[in-house]
DRENNUSE-652492 format. One record per residue (C-alpha): residue in one letter; x negated, y, z; residue number from 1. Coordinates in steps of 0.02 Angstrom, whole numbers, plus 50000, padded with zeros to 5 digits. Layout:
N
+------+-------+-------+-------+------+
: sevo :    xx :    yy :    zz : roza :
+------+-------+-------+-------+------+
:    a :     X :     Y :     Z :  NUM :
...
+------+-------+-------+-------+------+
//
This chain:
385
+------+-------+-------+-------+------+
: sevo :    xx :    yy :    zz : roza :
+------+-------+-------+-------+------+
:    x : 33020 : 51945 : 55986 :    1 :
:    x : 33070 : 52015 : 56155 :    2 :
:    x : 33214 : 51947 : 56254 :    3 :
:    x : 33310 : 52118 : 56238 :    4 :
:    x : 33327 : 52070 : 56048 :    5 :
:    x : 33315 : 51885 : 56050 :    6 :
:    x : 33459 : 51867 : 56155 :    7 :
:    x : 33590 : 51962 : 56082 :    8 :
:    x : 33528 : 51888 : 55908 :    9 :
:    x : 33548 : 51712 : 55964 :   10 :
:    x : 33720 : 51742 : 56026 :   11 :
:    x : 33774 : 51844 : 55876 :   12 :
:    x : 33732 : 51671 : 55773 :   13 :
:    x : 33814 : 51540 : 55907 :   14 :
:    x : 33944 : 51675 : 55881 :   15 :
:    x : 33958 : 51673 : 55699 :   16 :
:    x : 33917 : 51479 : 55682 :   17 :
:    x : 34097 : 51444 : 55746 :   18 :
:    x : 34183 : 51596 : 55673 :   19 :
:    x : 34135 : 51519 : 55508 :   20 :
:    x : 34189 : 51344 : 55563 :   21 :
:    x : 34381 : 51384 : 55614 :   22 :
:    x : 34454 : 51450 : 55497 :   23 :
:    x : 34359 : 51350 : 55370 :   24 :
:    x : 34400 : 51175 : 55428 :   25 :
:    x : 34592 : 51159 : 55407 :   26 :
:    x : 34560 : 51203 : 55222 :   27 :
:    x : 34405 : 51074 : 55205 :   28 :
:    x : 34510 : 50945 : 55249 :   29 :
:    x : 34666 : 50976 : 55153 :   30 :
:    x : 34564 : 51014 : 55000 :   31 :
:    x : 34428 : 50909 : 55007 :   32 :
:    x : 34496 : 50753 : 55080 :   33 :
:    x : 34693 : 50778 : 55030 :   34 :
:    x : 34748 : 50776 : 55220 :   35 :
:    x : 34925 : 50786 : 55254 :   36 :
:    x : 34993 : 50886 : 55388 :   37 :
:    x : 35021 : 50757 : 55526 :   38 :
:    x : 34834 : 50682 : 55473 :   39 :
:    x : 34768 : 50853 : 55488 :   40 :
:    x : 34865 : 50868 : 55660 :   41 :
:    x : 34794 : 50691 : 55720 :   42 :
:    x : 34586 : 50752 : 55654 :   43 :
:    x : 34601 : 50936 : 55743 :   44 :
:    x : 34707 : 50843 : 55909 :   45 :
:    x : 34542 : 50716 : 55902 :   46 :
:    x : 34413 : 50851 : 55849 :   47 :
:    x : 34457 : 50947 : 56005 :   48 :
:    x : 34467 : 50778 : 56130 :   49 :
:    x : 34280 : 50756 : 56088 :   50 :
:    x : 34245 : 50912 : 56100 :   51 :
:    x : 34318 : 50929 : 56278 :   52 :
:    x : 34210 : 50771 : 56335 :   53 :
:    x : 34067 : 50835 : 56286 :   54 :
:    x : 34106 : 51021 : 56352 :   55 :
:    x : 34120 : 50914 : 56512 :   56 :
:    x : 33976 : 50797 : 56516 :   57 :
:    x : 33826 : 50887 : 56422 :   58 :
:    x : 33837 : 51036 : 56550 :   59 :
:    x : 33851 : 50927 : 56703 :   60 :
:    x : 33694 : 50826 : 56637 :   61 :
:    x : 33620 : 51010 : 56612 :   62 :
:    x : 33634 : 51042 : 56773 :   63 :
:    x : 33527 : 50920 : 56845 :   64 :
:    x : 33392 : 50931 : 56739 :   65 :
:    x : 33399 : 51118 : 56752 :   66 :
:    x : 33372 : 51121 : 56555 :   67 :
:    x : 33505 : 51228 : 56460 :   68 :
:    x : 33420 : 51265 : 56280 :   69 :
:    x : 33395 : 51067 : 56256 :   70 :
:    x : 33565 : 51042 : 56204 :   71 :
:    x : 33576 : 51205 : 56131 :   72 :
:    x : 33441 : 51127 : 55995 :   73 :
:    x : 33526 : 50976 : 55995 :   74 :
:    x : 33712 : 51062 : 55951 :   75 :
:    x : 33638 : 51164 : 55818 :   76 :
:    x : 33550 : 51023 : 55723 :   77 :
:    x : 33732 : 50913 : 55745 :   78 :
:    x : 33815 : 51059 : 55662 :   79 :
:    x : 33704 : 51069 : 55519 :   80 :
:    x : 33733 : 50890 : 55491 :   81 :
:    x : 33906 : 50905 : 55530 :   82 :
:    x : 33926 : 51036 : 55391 :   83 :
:    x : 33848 : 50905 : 55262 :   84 :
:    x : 33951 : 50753 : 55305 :   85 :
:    x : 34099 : 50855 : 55270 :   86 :
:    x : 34037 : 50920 : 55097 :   87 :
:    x : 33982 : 50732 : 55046 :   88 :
:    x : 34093 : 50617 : 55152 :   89 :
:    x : 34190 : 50484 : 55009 :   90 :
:    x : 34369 : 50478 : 55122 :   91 :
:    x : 34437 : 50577 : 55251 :   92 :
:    x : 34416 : 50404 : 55404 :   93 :
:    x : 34249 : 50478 : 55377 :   94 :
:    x : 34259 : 50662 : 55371 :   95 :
:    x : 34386 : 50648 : 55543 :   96 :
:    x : 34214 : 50528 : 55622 :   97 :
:    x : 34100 : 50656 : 55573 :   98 :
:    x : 34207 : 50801 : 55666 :   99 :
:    x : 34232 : 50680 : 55829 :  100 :
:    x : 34070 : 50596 : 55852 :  101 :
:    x : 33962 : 50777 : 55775 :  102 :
:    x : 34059 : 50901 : 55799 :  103 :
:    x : 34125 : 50878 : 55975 :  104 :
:    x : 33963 : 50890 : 56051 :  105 :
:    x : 33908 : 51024 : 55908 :  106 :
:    x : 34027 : 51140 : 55988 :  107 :
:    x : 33929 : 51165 : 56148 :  108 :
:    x : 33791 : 51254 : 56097 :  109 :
:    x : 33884 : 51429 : 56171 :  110 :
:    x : 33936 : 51349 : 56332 :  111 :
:    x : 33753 : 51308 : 56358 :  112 :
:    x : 33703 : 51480 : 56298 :  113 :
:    x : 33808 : 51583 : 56450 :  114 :
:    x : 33750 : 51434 : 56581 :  115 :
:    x : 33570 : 51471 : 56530 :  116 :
:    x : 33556 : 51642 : 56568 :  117 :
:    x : 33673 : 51642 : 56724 :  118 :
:    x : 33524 : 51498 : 56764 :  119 :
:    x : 33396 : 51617 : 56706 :  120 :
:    x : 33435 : 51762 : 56822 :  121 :
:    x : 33575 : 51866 : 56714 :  122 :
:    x : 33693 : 51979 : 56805 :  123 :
:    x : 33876 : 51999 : 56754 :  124 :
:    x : 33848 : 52134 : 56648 :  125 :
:    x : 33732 : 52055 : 56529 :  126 :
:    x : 33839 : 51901 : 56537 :  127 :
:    x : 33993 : 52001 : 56476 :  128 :
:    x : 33895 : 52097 : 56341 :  129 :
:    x : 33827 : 51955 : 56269 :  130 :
:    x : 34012 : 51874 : 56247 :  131 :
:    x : 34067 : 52033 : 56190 :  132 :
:    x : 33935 : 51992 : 56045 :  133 :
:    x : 34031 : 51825 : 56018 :  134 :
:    x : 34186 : 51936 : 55989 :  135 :
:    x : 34104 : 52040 : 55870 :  136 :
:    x : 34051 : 51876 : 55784 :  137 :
:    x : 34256 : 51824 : 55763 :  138 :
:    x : 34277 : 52000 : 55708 :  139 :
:    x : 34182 : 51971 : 55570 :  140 :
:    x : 34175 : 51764 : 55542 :  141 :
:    x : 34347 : 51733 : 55489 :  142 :
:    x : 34373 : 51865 : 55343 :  143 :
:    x : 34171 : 51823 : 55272 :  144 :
:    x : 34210 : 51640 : 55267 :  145 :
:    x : 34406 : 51662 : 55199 :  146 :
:    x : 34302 : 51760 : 55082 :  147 :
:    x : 34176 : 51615 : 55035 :  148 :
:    x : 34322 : 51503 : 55024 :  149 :
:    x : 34421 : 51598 : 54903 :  150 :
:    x : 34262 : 51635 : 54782 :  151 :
:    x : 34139 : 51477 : 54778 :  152 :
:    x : 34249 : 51355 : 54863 :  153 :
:    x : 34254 : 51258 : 55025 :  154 :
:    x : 34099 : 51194 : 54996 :  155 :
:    x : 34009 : 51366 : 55015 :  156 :
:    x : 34073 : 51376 : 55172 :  157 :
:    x : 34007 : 51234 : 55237 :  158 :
:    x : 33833 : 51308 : 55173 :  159 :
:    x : 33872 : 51438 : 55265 :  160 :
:    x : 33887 : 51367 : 55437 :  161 :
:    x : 33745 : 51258 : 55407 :  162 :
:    x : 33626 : 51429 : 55361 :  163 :
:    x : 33686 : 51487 : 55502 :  164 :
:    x : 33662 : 51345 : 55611 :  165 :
:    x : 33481 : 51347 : 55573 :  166 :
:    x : 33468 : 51511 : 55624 :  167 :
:    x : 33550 : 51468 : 55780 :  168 :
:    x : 33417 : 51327 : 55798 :  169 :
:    x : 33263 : 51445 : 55761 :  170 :
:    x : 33345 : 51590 : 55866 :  171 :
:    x : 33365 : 51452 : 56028 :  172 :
:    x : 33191 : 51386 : 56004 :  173 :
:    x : 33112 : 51549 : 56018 :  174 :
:    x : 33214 : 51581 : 56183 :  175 :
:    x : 33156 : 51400 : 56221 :  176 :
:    x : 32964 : 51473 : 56222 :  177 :
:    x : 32986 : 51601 : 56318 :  178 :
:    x : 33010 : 51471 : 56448 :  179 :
:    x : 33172 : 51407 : 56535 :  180 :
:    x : 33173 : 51535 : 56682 :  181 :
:    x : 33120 : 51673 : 56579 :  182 :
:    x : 33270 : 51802 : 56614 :  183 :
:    x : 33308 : 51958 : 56505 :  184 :
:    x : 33266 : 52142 : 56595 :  185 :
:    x : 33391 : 52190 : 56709 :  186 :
:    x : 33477 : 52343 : 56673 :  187 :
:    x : 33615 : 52357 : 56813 :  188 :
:    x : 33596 : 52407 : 57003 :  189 :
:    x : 33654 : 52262 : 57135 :  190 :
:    x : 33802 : 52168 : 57088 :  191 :
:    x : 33970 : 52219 : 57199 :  192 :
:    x : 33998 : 52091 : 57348 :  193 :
:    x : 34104 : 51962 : 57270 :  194 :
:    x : 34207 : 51971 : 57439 :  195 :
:    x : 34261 : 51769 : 57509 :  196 :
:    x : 34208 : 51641 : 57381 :  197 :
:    x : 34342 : 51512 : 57366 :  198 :
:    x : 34308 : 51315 : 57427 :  199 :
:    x : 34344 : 51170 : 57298 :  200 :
:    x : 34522 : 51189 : 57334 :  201 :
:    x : 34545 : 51354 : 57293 :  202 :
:    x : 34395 : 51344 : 57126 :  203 :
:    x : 34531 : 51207 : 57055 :  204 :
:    x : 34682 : 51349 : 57095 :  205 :
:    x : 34589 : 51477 : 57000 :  206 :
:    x : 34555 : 51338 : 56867 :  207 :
:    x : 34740 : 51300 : 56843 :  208 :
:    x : 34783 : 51514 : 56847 :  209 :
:    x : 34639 : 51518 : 56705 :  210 :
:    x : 34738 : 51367 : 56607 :  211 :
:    x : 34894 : 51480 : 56617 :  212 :
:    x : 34821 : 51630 : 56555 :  213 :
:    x : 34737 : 51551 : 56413 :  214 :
:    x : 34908 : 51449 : 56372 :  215 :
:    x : 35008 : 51637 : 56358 :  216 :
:    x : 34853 : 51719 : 56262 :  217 :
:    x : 34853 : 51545 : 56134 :  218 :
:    x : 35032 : 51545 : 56119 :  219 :
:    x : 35040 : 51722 : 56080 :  220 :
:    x : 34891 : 51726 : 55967 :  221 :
:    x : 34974 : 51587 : 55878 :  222 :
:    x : 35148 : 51631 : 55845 :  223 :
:    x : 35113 : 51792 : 55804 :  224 :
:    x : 35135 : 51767 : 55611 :  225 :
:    x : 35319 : 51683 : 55634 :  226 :
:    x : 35370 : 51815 : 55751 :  227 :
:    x : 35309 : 51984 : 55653 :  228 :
:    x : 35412 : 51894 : 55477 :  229 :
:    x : 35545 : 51786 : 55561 :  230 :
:    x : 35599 : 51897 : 55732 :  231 :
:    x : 35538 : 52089 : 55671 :  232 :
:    x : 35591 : 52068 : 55505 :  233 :
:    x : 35412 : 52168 : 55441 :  234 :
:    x : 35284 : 52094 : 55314 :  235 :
:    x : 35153 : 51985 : 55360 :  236 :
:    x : 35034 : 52112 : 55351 :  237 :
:    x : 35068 : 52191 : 55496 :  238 :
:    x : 35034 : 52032 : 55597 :  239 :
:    x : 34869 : 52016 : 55533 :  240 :
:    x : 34818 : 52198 : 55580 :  241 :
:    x : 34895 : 52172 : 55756 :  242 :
:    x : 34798 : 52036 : 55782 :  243 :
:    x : 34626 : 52135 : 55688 :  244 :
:    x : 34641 : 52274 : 55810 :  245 :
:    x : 34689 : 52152 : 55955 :  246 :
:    x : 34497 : 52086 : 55901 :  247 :
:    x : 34415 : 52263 : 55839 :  248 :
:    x : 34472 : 52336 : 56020 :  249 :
:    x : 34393 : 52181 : 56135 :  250 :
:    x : 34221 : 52234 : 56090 :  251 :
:    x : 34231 : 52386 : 56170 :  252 :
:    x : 34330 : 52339 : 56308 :  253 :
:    x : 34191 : 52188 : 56341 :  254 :
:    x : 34058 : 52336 : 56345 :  255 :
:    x : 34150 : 52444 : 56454 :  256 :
:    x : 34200 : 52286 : 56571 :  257 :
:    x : 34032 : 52255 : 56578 :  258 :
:    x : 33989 : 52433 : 56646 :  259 :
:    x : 34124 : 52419 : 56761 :  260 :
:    x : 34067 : 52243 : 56827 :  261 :
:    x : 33921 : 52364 : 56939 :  262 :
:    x : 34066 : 52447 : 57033 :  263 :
:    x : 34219 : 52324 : 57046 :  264 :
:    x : 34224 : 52147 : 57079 :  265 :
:    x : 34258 : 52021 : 56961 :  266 :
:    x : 34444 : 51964 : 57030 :  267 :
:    x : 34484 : 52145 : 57034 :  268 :
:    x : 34440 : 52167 : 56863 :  269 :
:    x : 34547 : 52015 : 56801 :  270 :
:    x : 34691 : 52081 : 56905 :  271 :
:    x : 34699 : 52242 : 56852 :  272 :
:    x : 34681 : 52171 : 56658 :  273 :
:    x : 34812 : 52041 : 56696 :  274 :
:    x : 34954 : 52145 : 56741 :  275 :
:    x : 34902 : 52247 : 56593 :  276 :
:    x : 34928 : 52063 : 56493 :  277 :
:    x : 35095 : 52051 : 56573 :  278 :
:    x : 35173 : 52228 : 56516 :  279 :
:    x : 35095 : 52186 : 56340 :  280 :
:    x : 35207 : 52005 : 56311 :  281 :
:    x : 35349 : 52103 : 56397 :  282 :
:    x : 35321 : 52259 : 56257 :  283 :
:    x : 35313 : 52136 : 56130 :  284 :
:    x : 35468 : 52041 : 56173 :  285 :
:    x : 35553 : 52225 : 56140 :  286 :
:    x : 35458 : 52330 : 55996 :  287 :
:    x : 35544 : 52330 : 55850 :  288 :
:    x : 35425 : 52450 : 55736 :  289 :
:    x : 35254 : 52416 : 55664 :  290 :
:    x : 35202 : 52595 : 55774 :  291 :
:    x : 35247 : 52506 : 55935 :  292 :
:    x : 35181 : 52329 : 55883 :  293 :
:    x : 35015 : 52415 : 55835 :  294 :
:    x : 35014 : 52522 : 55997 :  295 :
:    x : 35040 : 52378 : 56116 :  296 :
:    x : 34869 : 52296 : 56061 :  297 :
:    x : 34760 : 52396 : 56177 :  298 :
:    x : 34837 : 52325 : 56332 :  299 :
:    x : 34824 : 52127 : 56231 :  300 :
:    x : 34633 : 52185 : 56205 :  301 :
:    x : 34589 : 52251 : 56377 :  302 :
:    x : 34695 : 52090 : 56450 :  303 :
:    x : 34593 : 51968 : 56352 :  304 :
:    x : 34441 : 52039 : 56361 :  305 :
:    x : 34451 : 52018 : 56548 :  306 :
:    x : 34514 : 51829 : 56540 :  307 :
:    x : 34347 : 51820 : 56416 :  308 :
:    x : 34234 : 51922 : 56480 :  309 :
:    x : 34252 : 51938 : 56676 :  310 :
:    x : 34335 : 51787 : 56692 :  311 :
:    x : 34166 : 51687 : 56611 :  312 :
:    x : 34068 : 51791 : 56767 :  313 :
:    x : 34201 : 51760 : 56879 :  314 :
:    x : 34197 : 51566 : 56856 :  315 :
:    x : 33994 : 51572 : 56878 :  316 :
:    x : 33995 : 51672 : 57033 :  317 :
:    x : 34103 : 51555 : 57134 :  318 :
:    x : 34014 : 51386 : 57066 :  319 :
:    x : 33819 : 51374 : 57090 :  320 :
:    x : 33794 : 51271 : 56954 :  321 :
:    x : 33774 : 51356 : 56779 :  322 :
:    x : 33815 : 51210 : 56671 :  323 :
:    x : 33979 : 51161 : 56792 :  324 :
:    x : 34045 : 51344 : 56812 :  325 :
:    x : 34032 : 51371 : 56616 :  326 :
:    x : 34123 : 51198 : 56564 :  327 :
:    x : 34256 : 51241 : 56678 :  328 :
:    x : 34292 : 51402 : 56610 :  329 :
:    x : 34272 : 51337 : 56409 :  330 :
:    x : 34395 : 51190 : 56467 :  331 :
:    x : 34505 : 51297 : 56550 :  332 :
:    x : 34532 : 51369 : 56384 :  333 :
:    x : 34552 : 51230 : 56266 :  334 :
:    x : 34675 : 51152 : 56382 :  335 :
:    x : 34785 : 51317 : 56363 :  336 :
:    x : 34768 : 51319 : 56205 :  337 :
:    x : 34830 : 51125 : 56199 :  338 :
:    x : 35001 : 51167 : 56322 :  339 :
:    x : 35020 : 51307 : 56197 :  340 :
:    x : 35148 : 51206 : 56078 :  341 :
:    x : 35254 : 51156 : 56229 :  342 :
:    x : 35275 : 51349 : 56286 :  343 :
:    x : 35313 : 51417 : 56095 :  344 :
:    x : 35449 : 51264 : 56098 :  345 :
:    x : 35504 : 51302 : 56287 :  346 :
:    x : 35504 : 51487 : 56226 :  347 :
:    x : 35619 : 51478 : 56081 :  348 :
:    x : 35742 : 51387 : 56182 :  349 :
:    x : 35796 : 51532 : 56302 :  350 :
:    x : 35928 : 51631 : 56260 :  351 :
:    x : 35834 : 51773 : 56211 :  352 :
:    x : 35750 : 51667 : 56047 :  353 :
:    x : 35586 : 51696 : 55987 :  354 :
:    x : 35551 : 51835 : 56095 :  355 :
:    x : 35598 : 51726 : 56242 :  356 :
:    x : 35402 : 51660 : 56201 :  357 :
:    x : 35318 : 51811 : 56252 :  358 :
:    x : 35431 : 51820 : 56415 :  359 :
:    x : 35364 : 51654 : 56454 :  360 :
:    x : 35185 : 51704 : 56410 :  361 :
:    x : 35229 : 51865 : 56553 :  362 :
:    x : 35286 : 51722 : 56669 :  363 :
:    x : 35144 : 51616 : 56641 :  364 :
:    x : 35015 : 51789 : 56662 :  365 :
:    x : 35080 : 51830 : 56804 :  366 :
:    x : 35063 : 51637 : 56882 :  367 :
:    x : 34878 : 51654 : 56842 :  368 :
:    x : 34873 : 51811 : 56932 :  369 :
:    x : 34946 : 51742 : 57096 :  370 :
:    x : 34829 : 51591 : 57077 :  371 :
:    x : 34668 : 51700 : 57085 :  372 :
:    x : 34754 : 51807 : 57219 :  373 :
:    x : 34798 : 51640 : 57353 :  374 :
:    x : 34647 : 51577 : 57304 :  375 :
:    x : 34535 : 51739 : 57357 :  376 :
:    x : 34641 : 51762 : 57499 :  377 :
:    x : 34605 : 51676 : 57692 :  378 :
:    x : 34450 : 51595 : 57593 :  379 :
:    x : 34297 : 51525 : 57660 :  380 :
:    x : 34139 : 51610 : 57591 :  381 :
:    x : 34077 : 51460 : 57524 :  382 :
:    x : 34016 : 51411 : 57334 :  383 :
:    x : 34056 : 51249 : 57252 :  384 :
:    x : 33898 : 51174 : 57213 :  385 :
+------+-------+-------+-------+------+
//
């Protein structure tokens, strides 16, 4: 199999591995194991501690043994046992030390995926189409394993993931023999100069302009639901095909990103698709019809696709080391996605309600944009090692 189809096909199943997971775990543990709200707050608050350790330490370790598919191998056969545990466990103490001592380190099988071909000689384009694969993956995840759920069980769910997971393993160990350096074709001309690379101090400015973005996109992912039914007054429905064409409309925006990563640099790119993000949460602090609500989701696509896309190449350009520049960028997410309780709550409190929490997700888009524009500006041309 060449690496023009092995690729994509091993990202497609990293993709769908955790696309399964999500949505399937809230409902495995509230069904299976009888876990009460709080509980079920306390296992996902721990679930994602673990996994932020090892999204830390497993890269860094990466790095200096210059061997990314390793723990690739290692994630996928943690997942599959992961997914077994939490079919047989007896009590849910056990199911919770199955998802923190499995399922942290299960969960960075895709980080390691991105670091090994930026390691391997991939270019920004092929590093943004082969996320955009991971969005097609969530496109499609969620609904198949609500799906599963709702027909066979949690159970079959579980099965699913661990299918999958072995497919992720067999996928990764064919990459793995095509040996460690082996990098796909290149189909792009020279990458645009990245202009002045930032120094540590302004890599950790860009970090904390990354943690904002991903707090506004989490928050506003998040509350969606509440705000279509509670604020808008419209069925639920319609929050569930904002948010499906929010997701349909990232996979072509990835692919055209990707296109456009030849010509324009990468802070450009997240910019441009930034300010876009910040006229979307203003728009949605003010629509008031299911028209407009569905029409504002090609700026939340082309936004998000550039925090996910570009902003993964962005991050890997300005730190040499794979393994370091991917973890950042992964962490950078789940700790927005952690401060996104504190700004629904700090939302709701303004004067302006609910929709106060998409002003506050504007505010908080346009802090990450000034971050990544001090931090390119007066900069040393330097890379953090």
């Amino acid at each position: 199999m060449t690496l023009r189809v092995l690729i994509p096909s091993t990202a497609l199943l990293w993709g769908l591995q955790f696309a399964f997971l999500n949505p399937a775990l809230a409902l495995v543990l509230t069904t299976l194991y009888d876990a009460s709200t709080t509980e079920l707050g306390w296992a996902l608050a721990l679930y994602n501690a673990s996994a932020l350790i090892a999204t830390t330490l497993i890269p860094a370790h990466a790095d200096r043994t210059g061997r990314y598919l390793r723990p690739m191998l290692v994630s996928a056969v943690l997942t599959i046992l992961l997914s077994a545990l939490l079919a047989l466990a007896a009590s849910l103490p056990l199911a919770i030390a199955a998802l923190v001592v499995l399922g942290g380190p299960a969960g960075v099988g895709s980080t390691m995926l991105f670091a090994h071909l930026r390691h391997s000689g991939a270019d920004s384009t092929q590093i943004i189409n082969t996320r955009a694969l991971f969005s097609v993956a969530w496109v499609a995840g969620p609904p198949i394993a609500t799906f599963l759920i709702g027909a066979f069980g949690e159970r079959a769910a579980l099965l699913a993931i661990a299918l999958t997971a072995v497919g992720s393993f067999v996928a990764t160990a064919l990459l793995q023999s095509h040996g460690a350096r082996a990098a796909p074709e290149n189909t792009s001309d020279e990458e645009p100069d990245p202009g002045p690379l930032p120094g540590r101090a302004g890599v950790a400015i860009i970090v904390i302009g990354f943690v904002l973005l991903q707090a506004a996109n989490a928050s506003a992912m998040s509350f969606m639901t509440v705000y279509v039914t509670q604020s808008l007054g419209l069925d639920v429905v319609w929050a569930g095909i904002a948010l499906g064409v929010a997701a349909g409309l990232e996979v072509p925006a990835l692919f055209v990103l990707g296109r456009l990563s030849r010509r324009f640099s990468a802070q450009g790119l997240i910019i441009t698709g930034c300010t876009l993000g910040v006229g979307y949460y203003v728009l949605l602090a003010m629509v008031e019809t299911p028209v407009g609500l569905i029409g504002i989701q090609v700026l939340n696509a082309w936004c998000f696709a550039t925090i996910a896309g570009t902003g993964l190449t962005l991050f890997q350009q300005i730190i040499v080391r794979p393994g370091l520049s991917t973890s950042l960028y992964m962490n950078a997410r789940r700790v927005g996605a952690i401060l996104s309780g504190g700004v629904i709550a700090l939302g709701s409190m303004t004067a302006f309600g609910q929709a106060g929490i998409y002003l506050v997700c504007a505010a908080l888009t346009a802090g990450g944009i000034v971050a990544i524009v001090m931090a390119h500006h007066r900069s040393p041309r330097t890379v953090v090692g």
